[in-house]
C-alpha positions as CSV (number, residue, x, y, z in Angstrom):
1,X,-58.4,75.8,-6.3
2,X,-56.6,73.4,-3.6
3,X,-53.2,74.3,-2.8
4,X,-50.4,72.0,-4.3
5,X,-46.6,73.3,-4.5
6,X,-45.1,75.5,-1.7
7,X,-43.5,79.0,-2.6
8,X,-40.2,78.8,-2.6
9,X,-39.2,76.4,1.0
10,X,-38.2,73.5,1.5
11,X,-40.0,71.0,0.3
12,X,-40.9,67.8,1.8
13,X,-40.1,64.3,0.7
14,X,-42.9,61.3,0.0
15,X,-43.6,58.3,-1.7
16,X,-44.9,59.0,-4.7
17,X,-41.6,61.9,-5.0
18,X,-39.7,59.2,-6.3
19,X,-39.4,59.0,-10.6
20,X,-37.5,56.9,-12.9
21,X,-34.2,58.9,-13.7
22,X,-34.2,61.3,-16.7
23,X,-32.0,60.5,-19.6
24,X,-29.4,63.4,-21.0
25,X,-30.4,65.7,-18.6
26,X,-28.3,65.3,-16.1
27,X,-25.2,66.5,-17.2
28,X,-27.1,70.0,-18.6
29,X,-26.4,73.1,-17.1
30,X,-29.4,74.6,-19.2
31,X,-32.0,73.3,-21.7
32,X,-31.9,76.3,-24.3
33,X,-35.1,75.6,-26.3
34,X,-35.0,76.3,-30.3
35,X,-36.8,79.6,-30.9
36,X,-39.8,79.7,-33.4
37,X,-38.1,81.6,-37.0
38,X,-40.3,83.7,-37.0
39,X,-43.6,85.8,-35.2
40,X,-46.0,84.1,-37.5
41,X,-44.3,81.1,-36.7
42,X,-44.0,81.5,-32.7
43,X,-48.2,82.7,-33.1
44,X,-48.8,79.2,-35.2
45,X,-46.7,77.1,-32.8
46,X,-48.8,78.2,-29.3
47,X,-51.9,77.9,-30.9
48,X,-51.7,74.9,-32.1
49,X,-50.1,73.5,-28.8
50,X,-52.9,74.2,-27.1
51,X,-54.1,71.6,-24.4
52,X,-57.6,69.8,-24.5
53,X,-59.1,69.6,-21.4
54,X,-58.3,65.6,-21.6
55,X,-54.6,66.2,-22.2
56,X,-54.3,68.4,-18.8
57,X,-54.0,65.9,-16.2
58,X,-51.3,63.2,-18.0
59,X,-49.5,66.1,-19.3
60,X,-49.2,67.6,-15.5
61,X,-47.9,64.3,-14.7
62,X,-45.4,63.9,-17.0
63,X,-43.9,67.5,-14.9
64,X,-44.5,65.8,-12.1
65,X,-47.7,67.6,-10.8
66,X,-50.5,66.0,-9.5
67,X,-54.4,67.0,-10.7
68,X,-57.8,65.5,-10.7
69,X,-58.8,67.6,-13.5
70,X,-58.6,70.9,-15.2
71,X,-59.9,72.6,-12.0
72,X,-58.6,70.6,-9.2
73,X,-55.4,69.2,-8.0
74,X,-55.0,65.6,-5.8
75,X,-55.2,66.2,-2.0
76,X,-52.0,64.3,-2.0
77,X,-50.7,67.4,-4.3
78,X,-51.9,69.7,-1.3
79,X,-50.5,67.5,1.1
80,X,-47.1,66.7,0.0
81,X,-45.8,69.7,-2.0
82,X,-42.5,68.5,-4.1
83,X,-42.8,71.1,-6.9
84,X,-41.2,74.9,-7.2
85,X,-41.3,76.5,-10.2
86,X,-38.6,79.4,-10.6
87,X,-39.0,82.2,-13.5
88,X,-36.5,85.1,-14.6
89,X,-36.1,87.7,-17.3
90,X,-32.3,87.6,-18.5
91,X,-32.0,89.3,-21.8
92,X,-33.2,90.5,-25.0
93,X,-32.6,90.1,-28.4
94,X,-33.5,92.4,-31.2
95,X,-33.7,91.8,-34.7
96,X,-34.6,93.8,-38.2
97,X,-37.8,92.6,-40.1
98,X,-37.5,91.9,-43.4
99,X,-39.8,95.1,-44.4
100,X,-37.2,97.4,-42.0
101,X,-40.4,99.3,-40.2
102,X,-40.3,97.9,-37.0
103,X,-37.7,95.6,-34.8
104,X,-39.0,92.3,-33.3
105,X,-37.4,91.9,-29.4
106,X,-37.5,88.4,-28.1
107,X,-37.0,88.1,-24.3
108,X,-35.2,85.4,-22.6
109,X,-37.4,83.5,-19.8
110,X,-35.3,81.5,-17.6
111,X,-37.3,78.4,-15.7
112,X,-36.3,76.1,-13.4
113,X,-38.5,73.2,-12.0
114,X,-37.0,72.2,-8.2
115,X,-38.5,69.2,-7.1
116,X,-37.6,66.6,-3.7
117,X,-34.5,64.3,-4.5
118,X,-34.4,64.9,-8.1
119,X,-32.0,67.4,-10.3
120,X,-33.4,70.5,-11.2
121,X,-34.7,70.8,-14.5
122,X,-33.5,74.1,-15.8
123,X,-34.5,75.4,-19.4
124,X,-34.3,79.0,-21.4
125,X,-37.2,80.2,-24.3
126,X,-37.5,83.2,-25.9
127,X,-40.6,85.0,-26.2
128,X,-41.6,88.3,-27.6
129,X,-43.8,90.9,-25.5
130,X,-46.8,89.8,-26.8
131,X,-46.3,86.5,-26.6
132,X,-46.0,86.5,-23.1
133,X,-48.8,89.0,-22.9
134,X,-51.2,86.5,-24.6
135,X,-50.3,83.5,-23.3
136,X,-49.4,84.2,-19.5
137,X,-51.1,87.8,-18.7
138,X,-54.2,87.5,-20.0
139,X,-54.6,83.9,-19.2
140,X,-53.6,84.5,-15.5
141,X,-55.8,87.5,-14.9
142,X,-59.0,85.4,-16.1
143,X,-58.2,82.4,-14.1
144,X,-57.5,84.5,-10.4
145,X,-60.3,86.8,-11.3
146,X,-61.0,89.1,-8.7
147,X,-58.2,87.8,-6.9
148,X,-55.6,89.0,-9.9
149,X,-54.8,92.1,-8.0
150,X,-54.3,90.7,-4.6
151,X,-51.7,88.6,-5.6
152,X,-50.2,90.7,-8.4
153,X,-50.4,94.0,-6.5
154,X,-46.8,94.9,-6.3
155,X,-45.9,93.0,-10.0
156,X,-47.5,95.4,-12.6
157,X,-47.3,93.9,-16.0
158,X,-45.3,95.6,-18.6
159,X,-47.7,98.8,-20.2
160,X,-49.0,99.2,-23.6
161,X,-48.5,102.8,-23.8
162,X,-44.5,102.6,-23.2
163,X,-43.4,98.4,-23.4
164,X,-39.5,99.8,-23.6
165,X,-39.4,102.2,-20.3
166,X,-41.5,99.9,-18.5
167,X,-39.7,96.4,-19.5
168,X,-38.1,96.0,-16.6
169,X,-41.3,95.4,-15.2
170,X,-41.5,91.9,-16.3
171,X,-38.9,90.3,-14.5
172,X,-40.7,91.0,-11.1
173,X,-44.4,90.0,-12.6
174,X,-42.5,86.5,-13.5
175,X,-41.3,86.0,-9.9
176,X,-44.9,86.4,-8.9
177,X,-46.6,84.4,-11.4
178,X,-44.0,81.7,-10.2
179,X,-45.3,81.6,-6.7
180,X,-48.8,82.1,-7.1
181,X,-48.6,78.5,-9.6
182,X,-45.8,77.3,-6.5
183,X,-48.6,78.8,-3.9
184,X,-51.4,76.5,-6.0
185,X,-53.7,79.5,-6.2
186,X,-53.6,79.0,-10.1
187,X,-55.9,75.9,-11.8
188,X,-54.3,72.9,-13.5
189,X,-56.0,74.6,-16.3
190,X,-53.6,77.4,-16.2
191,X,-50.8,75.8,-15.2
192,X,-50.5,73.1,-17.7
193,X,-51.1,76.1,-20.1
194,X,-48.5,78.3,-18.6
195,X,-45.8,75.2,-18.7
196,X,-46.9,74.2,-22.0
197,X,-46.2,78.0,-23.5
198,X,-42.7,77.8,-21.9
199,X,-41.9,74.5,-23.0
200,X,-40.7,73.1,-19.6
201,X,-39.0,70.2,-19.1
202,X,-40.4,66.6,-18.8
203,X,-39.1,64.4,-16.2
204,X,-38.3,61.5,-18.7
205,X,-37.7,63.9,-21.7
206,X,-34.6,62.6,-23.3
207,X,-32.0,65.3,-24.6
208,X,-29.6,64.7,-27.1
209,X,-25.9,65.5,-25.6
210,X,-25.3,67.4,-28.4
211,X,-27.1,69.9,-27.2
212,X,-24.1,70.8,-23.8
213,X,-21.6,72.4,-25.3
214,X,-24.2,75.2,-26.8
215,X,-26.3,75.0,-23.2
216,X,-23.3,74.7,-21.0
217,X,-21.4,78.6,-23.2
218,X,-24.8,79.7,-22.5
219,X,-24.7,79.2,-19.0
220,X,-21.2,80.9,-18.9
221,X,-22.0,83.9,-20.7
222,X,-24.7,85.3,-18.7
């Protein structure tokens, strides 16, 4: 995998940096995307978003990355690093099922995209455990391979055995998963994958305003 994004530096201006402004972002302080209503729901929804192989590329560019194909970024990319990708664990949530045997947590993710002379692009989802077990641990382990450990050795994902003692774990596995994608030693592949699951933030999506009041309290209260 060629490098693209640096870790977490400055990052350098050029050219092709420059993109048409963003409308109804700009006056966000956070993006709070709507949660699934329910597991079955949340397991339906990243299925089915799921990206072809033929859909990796444009949708990378629509984030403002740049690839040549599900395995390979643009020298360009290497070169010229405008993208930094920032990921935190803030909170949970836990609710009753309807049978009463078992709560359902949801964990809010916090992501920012930083990139050269643009706004950042901050956003919230909520995920469950096994969500982000299945769709950002397992995914990331099989693309790094044998290099999984080496970049991952002081970020143990949260354990089977004991998910509630050890959730404090995840917050520290995030922070590394955000700079090995910012370090480029992830794939397009996985990266477009990893952005889709979190929902992040196109640079031309459009926002209703609506939405600030509810984003800005949010913001506030944590």
């Amino acid at each position: 995998t060629t490098p693209h994004p640096s870790a977490c530096g400055a990052m350098e201006n050029s050219p092709s940096a420059a993109s048409p402004p963003r409308k109804g972002l700009e006056h966000l302080e956070l993006l709070v995307r709507q949660r699934p209503e329910t597991c079955a729901a949340a397991d339906e929804k990243f299925s089915s978003e799921q990206l072809e192989a033929s859909e990796i590329v444009p949708f990378l560019a629509r984030l403002g990355y740049a690839a040549t194909g599900p395995e390979s970024w643009t020298t360009l990319q290497a070169a010229n690093p405008q993208l930094s990708l920032t990921l935190d664990f803030k909170e949970s949530i836990t609710e009753d099922t309807w049978y009463g045997y078992q709560d359902h947590t949801w964990y809010t993710v916090r992501c920012q995209l930083s990139q050269a002379s643009l706004p950042p692009r901050k956003w919230a989802v909520q995920r469950r455990l096994a969500h982000i077990r299945q769709w950002l641990h397992e995914p990331v382990k099989l693309d790094l391979d044998s290099r999984y450990d080496e970049h991952f050795q002081d970020a143990h994902f949260v354990s089977r055995l004991d998910p509630d003692s050890d959730i404090m774990r995840l917050r520290p596995w995030l922070w590394a998963l955000a700079n090995c994608i910012n370090k480029g030693h992830t794939s397009p592949a996985f990266t477009a994958g990893a952005l889709r699951f979190l929902e992040a933030v196109e640079l031309q999506e459009e926002i209703l305003p609506e939405a600030d009041p509810v984003n800005k309290k949010l913001e506030r209260g944590h």
